[in-house]
FILONU-696639 format. One line per field, with one value per residue: residue number from 1; residue in three letters; x, y, z of N, C-alpha, C in turn. Coordinates in steps of 0.1 Angstrom, whole numbers. Layout:
residues N
i (NUM:...) $
aa (Ala:...) $
n_c1 (X:...) $
n_c2 (Y:...) $
n_c3 (Z:...) $
ca_c1 (X:...) $
ca_c2 (Y:...) $
ca_c3 (Z:...) $
c_c1 (X:...) $
c_c2 (Y:...) $
c_c3 (Z:...) $
END
This chain:
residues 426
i (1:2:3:4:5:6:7:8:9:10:11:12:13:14:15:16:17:18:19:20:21:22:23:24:25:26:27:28:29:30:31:32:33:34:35:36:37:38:39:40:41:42:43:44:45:46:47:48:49:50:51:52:53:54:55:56:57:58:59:60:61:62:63:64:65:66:67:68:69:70:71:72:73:74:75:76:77:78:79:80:81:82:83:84:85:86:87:88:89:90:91:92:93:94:95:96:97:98:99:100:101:102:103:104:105:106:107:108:109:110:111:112:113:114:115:116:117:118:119:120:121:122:123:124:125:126:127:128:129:130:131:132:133:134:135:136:137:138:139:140:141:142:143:144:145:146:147:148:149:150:151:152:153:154:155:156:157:158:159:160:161:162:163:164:165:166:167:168:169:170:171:172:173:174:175:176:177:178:179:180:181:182:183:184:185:186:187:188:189:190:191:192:193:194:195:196:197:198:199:200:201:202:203:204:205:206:207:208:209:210:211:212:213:214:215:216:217:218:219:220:221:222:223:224:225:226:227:228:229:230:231:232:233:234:235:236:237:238:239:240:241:242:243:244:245:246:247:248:249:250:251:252:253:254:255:256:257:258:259:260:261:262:263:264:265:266:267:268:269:270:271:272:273:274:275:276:277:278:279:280:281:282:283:284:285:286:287:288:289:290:291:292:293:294:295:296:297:298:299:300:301:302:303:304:305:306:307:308:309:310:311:312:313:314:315:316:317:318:319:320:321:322:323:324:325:326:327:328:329:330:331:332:333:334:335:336:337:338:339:340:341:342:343:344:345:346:347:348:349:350:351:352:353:354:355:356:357:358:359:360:361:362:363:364:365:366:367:368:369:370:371:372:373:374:375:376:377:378:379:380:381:382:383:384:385:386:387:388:389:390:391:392:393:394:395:396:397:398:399:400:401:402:403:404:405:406:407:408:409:410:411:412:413:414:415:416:417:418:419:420:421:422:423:424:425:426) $
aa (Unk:Unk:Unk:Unk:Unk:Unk:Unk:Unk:Unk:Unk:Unk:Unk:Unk:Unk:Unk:Unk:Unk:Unk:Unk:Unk:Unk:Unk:Unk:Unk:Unk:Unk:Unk:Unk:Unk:Unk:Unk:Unk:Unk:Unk:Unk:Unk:Unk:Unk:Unk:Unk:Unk:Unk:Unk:Unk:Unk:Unk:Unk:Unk:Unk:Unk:Unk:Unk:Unk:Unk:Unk:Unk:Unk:Unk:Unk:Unk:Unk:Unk:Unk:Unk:Unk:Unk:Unk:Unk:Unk:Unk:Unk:Unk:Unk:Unk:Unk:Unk:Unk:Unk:Unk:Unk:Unk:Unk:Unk:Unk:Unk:Unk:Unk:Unk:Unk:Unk:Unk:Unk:Unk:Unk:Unk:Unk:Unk:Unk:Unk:Unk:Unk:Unk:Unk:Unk:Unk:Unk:Unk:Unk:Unk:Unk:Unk:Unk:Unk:Unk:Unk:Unk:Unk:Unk:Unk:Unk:Unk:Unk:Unk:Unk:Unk:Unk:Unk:Unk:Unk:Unk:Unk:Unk:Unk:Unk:Unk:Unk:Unk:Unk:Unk:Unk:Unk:Unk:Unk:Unk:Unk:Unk:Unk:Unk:Unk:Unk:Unk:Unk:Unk:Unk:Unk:Unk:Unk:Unk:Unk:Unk:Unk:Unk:Unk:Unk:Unk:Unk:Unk:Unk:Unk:Unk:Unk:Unk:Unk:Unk:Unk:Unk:Unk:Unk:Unk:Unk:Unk:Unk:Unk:Unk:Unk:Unk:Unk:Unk:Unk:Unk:Unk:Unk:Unk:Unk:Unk:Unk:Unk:Unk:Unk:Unk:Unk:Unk:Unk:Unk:Unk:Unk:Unk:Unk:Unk:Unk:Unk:Unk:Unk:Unk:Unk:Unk:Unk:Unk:Unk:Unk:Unk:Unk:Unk:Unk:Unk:Unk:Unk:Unk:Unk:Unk:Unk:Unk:Unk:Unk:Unk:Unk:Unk:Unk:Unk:Unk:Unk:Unk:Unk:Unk:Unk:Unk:Unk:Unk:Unk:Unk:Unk:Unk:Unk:Unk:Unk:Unk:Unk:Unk:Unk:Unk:Unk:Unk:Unk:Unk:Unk:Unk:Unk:Unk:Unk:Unk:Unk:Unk:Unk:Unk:Unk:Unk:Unk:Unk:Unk:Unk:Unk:Unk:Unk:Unk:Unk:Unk:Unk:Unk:Unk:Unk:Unk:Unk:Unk:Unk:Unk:Unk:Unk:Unk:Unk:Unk:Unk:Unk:Unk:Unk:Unk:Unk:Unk:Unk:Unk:Unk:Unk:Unk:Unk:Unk:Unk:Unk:Unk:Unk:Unk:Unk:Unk:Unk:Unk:Unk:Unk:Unk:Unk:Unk:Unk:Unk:Unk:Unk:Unk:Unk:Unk:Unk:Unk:Unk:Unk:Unk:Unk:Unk:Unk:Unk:Unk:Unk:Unk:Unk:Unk:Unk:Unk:Unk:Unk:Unk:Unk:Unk:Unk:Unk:Unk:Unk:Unk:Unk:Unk:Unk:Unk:Unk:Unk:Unk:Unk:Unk:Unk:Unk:Unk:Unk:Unk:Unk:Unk:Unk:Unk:Unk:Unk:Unk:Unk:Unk:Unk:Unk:Unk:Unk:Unk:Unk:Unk:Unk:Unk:Unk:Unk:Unk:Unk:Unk:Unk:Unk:Unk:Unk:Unk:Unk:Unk:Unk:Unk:Unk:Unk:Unk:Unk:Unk:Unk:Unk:Unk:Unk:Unk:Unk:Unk:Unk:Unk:Unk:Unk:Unk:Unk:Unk) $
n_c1 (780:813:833:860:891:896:883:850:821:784:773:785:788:764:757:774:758:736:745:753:737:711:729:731:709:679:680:686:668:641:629:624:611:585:575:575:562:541:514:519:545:555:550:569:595:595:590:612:630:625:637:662:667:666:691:706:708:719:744:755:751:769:789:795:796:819:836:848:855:850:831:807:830:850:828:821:847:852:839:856:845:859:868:840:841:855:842:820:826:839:817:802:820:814:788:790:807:788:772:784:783:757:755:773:760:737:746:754:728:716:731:734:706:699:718:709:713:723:717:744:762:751:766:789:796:789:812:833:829:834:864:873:869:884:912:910:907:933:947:945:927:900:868:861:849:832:828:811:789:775:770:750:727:722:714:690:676:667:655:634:621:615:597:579:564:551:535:517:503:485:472:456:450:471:492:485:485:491:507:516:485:490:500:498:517:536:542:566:578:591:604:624:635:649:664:691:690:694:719:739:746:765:788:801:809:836:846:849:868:871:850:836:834:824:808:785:774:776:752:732:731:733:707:687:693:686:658:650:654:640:616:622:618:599:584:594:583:561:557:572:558:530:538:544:534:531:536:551:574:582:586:610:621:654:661:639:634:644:632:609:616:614:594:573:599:602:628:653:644:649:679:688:681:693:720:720:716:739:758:751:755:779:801:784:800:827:831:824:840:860:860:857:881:893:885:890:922:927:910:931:955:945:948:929:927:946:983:990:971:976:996:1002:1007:1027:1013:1001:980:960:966:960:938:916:921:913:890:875:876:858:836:833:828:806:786:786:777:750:721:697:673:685:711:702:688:704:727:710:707:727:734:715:717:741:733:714:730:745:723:724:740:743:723:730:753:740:740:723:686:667:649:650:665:664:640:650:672:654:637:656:668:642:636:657:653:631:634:654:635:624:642:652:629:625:653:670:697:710:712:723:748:753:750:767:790:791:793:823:834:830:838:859:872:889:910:922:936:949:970:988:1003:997:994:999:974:965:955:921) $
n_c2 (-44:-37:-47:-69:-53:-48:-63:-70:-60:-67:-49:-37:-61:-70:-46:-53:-72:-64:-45:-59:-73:-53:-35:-27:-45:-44:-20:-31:-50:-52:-41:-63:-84:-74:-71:-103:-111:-90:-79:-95:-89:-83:-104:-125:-116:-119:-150:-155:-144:-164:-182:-175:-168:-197:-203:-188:-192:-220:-215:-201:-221:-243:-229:-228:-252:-261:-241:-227:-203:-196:-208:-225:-239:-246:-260:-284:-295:-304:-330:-342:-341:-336:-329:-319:-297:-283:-279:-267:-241:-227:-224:-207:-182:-178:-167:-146:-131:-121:-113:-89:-77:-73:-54:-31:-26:-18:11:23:26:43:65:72:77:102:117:122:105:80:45:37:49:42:18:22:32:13:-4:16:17:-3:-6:18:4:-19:-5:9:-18:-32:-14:-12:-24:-25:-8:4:-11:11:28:14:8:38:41:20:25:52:42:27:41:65:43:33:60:68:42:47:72:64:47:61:76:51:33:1:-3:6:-15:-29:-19:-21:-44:-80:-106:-122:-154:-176:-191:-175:-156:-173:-176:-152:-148:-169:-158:-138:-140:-133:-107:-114:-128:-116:-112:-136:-132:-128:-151:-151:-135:-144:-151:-120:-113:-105:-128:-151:-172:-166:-137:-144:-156:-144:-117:-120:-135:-116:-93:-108:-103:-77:-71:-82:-71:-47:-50:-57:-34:-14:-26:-25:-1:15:13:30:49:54:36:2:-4:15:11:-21:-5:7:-6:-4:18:21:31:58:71:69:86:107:113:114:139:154:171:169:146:124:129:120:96:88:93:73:50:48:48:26:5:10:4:-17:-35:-32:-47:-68:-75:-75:-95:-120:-117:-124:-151:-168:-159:-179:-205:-209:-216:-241:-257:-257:-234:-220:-219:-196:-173:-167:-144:-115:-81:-49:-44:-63:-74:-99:-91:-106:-123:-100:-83:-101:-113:-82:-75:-94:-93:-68:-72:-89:-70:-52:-65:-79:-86:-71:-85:-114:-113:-108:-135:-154:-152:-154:-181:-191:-189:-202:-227:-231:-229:-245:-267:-257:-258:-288:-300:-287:-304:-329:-326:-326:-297:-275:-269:-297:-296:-267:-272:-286:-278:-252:-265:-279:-264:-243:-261:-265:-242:-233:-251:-248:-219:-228:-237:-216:-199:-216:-207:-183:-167:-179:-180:-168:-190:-210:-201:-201:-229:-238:-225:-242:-263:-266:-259:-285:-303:-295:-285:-302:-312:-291:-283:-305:-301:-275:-256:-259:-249:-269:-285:-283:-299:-290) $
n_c3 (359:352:323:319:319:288:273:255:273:283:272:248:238:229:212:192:178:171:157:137:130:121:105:74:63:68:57:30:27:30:4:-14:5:8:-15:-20:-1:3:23:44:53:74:89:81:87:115:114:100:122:143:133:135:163:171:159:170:195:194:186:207:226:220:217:242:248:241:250:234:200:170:157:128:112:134:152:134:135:157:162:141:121:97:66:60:75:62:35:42:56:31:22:37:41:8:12:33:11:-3:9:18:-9:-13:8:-1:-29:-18:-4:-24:-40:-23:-26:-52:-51:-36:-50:-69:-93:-118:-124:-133:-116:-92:-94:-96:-75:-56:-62:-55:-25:-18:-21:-8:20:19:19:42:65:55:69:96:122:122:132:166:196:214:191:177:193:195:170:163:185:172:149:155:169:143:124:141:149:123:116:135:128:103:112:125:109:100:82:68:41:29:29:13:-11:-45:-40:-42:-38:-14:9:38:31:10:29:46:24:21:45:42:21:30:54:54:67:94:95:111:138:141:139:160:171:163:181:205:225:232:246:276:300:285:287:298:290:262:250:260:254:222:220:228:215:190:197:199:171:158:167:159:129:126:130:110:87:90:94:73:49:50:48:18:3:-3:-30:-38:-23:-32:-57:-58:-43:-35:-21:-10:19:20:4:20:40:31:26:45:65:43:27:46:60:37:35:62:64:42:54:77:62:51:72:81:61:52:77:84:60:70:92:84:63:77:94:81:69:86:95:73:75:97:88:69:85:93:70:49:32:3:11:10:12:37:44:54:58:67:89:102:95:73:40:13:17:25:4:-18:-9:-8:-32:-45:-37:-47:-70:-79:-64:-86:-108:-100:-90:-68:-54:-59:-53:-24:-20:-27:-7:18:15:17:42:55:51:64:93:98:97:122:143:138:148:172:185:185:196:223:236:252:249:238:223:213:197:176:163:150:131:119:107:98:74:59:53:33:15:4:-2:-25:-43:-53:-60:-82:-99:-102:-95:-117:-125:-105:-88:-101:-100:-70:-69:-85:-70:-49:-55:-59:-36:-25:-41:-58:-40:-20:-44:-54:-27:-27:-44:-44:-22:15:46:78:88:120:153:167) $
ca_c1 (794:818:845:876:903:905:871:836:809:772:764:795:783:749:759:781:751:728:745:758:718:709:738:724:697:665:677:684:658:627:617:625:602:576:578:569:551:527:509:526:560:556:554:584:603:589:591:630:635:623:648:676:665:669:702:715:709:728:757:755:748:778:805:798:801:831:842:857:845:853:814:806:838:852:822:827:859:853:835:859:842:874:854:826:843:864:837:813:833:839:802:800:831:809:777:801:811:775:763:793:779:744:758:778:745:727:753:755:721:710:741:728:697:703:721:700:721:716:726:756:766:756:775:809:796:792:831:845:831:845:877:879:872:897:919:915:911:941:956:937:919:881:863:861:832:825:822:795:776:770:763:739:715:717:705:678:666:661:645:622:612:601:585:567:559:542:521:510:493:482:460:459:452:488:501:485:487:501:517:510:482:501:495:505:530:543:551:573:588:600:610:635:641:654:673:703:692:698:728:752:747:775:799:804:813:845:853:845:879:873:838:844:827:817:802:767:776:775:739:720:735:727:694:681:698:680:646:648:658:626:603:623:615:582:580:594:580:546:554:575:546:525:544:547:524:535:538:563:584:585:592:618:633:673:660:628:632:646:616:596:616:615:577:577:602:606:643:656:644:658:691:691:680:707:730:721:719:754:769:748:762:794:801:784:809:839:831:821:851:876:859:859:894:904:882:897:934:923:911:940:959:942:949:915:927:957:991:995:960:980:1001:1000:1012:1034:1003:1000:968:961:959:955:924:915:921:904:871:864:874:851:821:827:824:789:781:787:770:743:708:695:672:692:726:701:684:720:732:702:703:739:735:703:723:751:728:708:742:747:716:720:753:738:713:738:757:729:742:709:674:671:637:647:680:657:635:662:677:646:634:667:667:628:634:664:644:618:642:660:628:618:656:648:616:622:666:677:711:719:712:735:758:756:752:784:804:791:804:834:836:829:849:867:884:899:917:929:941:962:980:986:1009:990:998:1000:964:967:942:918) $
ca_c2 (-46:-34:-54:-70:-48:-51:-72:-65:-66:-66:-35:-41:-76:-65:-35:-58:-86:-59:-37:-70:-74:-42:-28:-31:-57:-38:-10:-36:-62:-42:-41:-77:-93:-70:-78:-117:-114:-82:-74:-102:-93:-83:-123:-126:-113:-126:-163:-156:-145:-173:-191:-171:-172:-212:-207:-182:-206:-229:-209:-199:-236:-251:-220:-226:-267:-267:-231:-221:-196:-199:-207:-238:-245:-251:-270:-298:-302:-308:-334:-351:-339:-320:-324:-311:-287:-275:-277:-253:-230:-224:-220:-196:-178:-173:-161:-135:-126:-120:-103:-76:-72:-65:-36:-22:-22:-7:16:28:31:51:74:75:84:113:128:124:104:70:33:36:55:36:6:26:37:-1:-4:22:18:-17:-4:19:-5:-26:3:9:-26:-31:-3:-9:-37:-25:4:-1:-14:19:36:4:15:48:39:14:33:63:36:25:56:65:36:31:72:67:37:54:84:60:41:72:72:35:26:-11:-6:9:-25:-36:-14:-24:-56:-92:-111:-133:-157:-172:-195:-167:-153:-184:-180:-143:-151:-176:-150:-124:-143:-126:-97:-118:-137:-108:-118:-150:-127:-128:-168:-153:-130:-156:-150:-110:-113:-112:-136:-149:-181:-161:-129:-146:-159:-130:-106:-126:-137:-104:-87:-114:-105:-69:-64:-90:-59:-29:-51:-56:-18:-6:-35:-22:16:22:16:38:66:53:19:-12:-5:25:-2:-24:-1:17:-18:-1:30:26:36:69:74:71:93:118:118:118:151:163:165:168:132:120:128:116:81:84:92:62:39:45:42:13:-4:9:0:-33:-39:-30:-55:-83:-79:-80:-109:-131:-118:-132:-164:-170:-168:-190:-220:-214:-223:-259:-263:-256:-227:-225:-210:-177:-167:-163:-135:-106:-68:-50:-41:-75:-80:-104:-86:-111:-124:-85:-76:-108:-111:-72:-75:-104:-88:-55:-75:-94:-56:-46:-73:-86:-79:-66:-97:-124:-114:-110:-146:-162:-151:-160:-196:-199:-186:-210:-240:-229:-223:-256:-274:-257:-266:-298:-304:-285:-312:-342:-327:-320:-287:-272:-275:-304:-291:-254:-270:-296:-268:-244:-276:-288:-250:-238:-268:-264:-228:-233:-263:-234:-204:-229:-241:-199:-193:-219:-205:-167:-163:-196:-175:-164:-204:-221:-194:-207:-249:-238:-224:-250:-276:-261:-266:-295:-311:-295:-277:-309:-312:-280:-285:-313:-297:-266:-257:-254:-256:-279:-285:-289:-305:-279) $
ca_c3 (364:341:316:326:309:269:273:257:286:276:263:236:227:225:201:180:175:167:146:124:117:116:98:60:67:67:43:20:22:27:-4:-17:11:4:-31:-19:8:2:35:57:53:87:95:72:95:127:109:98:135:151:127:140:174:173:158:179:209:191:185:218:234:210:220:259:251:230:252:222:194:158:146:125:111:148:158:127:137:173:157:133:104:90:54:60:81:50:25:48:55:19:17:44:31:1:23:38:1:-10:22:15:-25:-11:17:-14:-38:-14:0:-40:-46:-17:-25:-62:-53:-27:-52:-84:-105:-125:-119:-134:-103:-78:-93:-93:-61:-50:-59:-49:-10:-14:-23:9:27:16:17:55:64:54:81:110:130:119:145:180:201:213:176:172:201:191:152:163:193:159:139:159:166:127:115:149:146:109:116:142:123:98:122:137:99:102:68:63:29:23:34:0:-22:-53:-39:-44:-30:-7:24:48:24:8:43:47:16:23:59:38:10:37:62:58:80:110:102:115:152:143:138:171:175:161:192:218:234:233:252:292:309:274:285:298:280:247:250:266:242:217:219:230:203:181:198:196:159:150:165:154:116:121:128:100:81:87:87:56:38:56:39:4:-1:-7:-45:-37:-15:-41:-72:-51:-31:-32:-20:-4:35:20:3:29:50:21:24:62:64:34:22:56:60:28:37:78:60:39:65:80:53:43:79:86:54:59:93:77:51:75:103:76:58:87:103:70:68:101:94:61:80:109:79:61:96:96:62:43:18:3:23:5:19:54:38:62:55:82:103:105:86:64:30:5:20:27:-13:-26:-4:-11:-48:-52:-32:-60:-87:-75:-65:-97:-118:-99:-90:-52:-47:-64:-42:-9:-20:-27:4:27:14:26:55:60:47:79:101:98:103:136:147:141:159:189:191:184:209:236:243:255:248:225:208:205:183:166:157:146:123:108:100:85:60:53:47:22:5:-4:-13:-36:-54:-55:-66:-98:-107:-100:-103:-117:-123:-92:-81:-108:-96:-62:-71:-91:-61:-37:-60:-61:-26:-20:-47:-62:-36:-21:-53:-52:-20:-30:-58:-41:-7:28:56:83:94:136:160:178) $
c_c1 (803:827:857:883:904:894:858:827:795:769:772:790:772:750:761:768:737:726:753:744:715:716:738:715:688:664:678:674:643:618:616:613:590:565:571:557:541:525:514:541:562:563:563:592:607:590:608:636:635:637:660:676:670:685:711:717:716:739:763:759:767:787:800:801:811:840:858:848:853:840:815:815:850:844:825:837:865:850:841:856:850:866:850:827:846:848:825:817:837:827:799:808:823:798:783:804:797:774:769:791:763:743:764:766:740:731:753:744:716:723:734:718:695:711:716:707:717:723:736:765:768:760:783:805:794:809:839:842:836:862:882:878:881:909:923:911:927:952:955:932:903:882:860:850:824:823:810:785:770:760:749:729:712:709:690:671:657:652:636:613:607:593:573:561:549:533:513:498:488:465:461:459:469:495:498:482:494:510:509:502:486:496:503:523:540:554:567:583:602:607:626:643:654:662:686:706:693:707:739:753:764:785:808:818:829:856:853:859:880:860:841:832:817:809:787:763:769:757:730:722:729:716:683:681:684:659:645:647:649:618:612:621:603:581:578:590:565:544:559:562:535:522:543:543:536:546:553:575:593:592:602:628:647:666:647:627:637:636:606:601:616:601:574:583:603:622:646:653:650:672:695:691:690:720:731:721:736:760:765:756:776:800:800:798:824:839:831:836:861:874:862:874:901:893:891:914:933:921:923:949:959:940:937:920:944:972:991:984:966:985:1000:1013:1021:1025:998:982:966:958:954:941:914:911:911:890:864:864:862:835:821:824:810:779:771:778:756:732:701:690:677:709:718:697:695:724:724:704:718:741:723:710:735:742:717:722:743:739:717:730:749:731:716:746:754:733:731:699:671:660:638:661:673:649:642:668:668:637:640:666:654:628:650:663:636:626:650:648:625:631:652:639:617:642:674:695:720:718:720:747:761:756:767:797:800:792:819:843:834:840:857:882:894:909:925:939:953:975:984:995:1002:996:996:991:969:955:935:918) $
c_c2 (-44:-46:-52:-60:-55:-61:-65:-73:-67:-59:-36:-52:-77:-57:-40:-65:-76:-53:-51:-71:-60:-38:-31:-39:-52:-31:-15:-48:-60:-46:-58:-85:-86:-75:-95:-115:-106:-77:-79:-99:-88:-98:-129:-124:-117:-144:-160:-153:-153:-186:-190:-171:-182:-211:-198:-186:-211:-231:-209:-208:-241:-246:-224:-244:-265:-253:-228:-215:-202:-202:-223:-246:-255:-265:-284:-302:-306:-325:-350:-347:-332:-318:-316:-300:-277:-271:-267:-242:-219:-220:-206:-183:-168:-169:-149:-126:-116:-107:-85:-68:-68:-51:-28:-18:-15:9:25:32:43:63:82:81:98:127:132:120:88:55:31:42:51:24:10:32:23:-3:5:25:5:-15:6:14:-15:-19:2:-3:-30:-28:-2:-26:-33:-14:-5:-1:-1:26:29:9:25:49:28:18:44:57:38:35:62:54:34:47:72:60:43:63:75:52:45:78:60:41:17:-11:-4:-5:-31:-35:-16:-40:-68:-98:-124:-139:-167:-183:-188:-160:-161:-184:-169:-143:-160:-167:-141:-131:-140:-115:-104:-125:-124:-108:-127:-147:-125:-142:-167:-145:-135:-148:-133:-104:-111:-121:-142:-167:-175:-148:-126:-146:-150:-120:-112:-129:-121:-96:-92:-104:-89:-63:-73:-76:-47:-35:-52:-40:-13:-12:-31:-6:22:23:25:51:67:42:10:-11:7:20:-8:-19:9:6:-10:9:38:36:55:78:79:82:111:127:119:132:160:154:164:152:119:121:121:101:78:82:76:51:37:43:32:-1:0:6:-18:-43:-44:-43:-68:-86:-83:-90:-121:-132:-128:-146:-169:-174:-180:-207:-222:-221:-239:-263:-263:-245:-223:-217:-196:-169:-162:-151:-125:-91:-63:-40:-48:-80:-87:-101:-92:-113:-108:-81:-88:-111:-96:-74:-85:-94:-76:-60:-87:-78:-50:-52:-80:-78:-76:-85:-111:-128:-114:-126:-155:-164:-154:-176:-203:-201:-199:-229:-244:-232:-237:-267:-270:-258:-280:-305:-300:-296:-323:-339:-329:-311:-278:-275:-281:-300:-278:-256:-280:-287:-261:-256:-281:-274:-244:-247:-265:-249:-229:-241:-252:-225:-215:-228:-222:-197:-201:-213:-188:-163:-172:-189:-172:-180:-213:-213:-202:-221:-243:-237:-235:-265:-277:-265:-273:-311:-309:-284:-285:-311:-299:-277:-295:-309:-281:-262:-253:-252:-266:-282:-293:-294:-290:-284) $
c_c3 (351:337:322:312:296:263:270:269:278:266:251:229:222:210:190:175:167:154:135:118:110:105:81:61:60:54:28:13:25:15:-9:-10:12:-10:-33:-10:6:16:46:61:70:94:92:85:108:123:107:113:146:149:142:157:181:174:166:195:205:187:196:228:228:218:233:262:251:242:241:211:176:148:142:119:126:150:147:137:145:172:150:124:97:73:49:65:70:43:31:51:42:17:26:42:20:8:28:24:-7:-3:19:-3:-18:-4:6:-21:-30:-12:-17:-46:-38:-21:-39:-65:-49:-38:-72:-95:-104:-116:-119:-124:-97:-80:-93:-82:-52:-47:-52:-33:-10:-12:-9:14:29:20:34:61:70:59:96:113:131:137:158:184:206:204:178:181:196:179:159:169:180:150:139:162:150:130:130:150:131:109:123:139:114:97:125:127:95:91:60:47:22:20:17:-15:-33:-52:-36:-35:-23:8:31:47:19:18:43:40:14:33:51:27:22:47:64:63:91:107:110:128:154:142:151:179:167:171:203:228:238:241:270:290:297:278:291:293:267:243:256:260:230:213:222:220:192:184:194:180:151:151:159:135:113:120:116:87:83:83:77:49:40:49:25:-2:-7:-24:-43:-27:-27:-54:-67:-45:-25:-24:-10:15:30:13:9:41:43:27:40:64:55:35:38:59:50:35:52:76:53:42:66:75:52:54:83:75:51:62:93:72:58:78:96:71:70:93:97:72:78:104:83:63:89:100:72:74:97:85:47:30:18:14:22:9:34:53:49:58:70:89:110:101:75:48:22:6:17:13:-19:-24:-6:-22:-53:-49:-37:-67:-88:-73:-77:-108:-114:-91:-72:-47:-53:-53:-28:-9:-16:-13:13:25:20:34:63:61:62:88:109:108:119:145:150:150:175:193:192:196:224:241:242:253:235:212:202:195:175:154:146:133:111:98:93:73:57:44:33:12:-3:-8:-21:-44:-56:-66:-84:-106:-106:-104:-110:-122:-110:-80:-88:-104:-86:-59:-77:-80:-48:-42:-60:-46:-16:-28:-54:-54:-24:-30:-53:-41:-20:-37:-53:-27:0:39:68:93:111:142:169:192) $
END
């Protein structure tokens, strides 16, 4: 049945929930959970999807209690917890910031490599797709649901035809070639490394009002979404390597799926990979940025960051936000390392994601053990990528203790001394 007028129906909400995972995910975190896991990262994947699974019920369950969208800053503050509401949101904020420095890195390295040139490349090639994006942004309201359709069924196509080309050469040993002997802890630990290929689903809990019929809509798009983009990871989570072992994953991570589609077609494959790397993290970048954008006005609204964040250009977009969340996510681009910015960013997202669990299950909105689960698995899993983060990036974790002190206390203070505006009741 089709959409009410000006309304995404299924196949739109589907698209979007897809292509937010999809859309840099895989091409950027491939090699990283290879890298931990070795042969299982298969299970990796399939363990982080179960996560997201939970929590995408519990997004889902939450927006059809509360029928309202806005994600986990909303739900606090359905709550009372205005706080906690604030001081998450800042965290998520930064999760959003990261996510958009990992689609840039990658987005810069696969560019760098395609055309045979060094690092220093694809980090002025990280900034300057920040900077278009910022640029149009800026002029527009982000591409429309049917561009996403299209980009995303092209996606899936690519990366489920290479996988399948390198199945079709299936030799377990590939899977461990070169890369660490790992079991079924490890698994566990890359499932928590990588978790930021499935947060782009939540992006959604900020279009609630632009869904039709979004109270059964949201959740069958959603969760389906979630289930299909676990198997199109295992796929290519067992067949990249296929083409170019484990060890050519690994010593390749930015770059690897193009690799493998190198060795699969020839150049011709190289470049269709690179195609799609770059509109997948693209397309990425866009939709991230303009949704933070228009999260970022929405908290400054109820008072959470300061007023001049509301600022809007005469297209009626909010640029400040716009100019300072890409500028930040160039200059993490620019300075920081593939699995340290995907780690960072999975743990915030795990740290969210727990919370929304746990409110689903305080609230009873649906089934209380698939939000228990979901609750007691996101904290377990960001228990373990912190202790990994000390012992493997302890930079990229004082980074993020730094900015999640920041907002927690010191961005009350800030708030005080600073004009807002005039937080309302939801």
């Amino acid at each position: 049945m089709p959409a009410s007028s000006g309304k995404m129906g299924f196949n739109a909400t589907w698209s979007m929930a897809v292509g937010g995972m999809v859309g840099g995910g895989i091409f950027s975190t491939l090699g990283v959970v290879i890298g931990i896991s070795g042969r299982l990262a298969w299970l990796s994947f399939v363990a982080a999807g179960l996560i997201a699974l939970a929590a995408g019920y519990s997004y889902s369950a939450l927006t059809a209690h509360y029928r309202k969208g806005g994600g986990a800053f909303t739900f606090l503050r359905q709550i009372g917890a205005m706080q906690s509401a604030g001081s998450l949101v800042w965290v998520l904020i930064i999760g959003y910031v990261l996510t958009n420095a990992v689609y840039a890195f990658t987005f810069g390295h696969y560019l760098a490599h395609v055309l045979g040139l060094g690092s220093w490349f694809a980090r002025t090639s990280a900034v300057a797709i920040m900077a278009v994006f910022i640029g149009l942004n800026l002029r527009s309201l982000g591409q429309s649901s049917g561009v996403e359709i299209v980009l995303v069924w092209s996606k899936l196509v690519v990366l489920v035809g290479l996988a399948g080309f390198g199945l079709f050469h299936w030799d377990p040993a590939m899977l461990a070639r070169g890369a660490p002997d790992a079991g079924i802890g490890k698994a566990l630990f890359g499932a928590a490394a990588v978790f930021m290929a499935y947060e782009g689903f939540q992006l959604l809990a900020y279009d609630y009002e632009d869904i039709d019929k979004a109270e059964t809509t949201l959740p069958r798009a959603v969760l389906s979404a979630i289930a299909v983009v676990i198997v199109v990871y295992v796929l290519v989570a067992l067949g990249t390597p296929m083409l170019i072992g484990a060890d050519g994953v690994i010593g390749h991570q930015e770059v690897a799926l193009a690799l493998a589609g190198e060795q699969a077609f020839g150049t011709t494959g190289l470049v269709i990979v690179t195609i799609a790397a770059a509109f997948s993290t693209g397309s990425a970048i866009n939709s991230t940025l303009f949704a933070t954008a228009r999260l970022a006005r929405e908290v400054t609204h109820k008072g959470e960051l300061p007023a001049a964040v509301d600022h809007e250009n005469r297209f009626g977009i909010p640029d400040r936000a716009v100019i300072g969340l890409g500028s930040m996510a160039a200059l993490f681009a620019a300075l920081g390392s593939l699995s340290g910015l995907v780690e960072a960013a999975s743990l915030s997202f795990l740290c969210t994601f727990s919370i929304v669990c746990a409110l689903a299950f305080h609230a009873q909105a649906g089934s209380r053990w698939v939000t228990a689960f979901g609750a007691l698995a996101s904290a377990t899993a960001a228990i373990a990528l912190t202790d990994r983060l000390w012992h493997r990036e302890p930079i990229s974790l004082i980074l993020f203790g730094a900015l999640l002190l920041v907002a927690i206390f010191v961005r009350p203070w800030l708030l005080r001394h600073v004009q807002v505006q005039s937080s309302s009741d939801d």
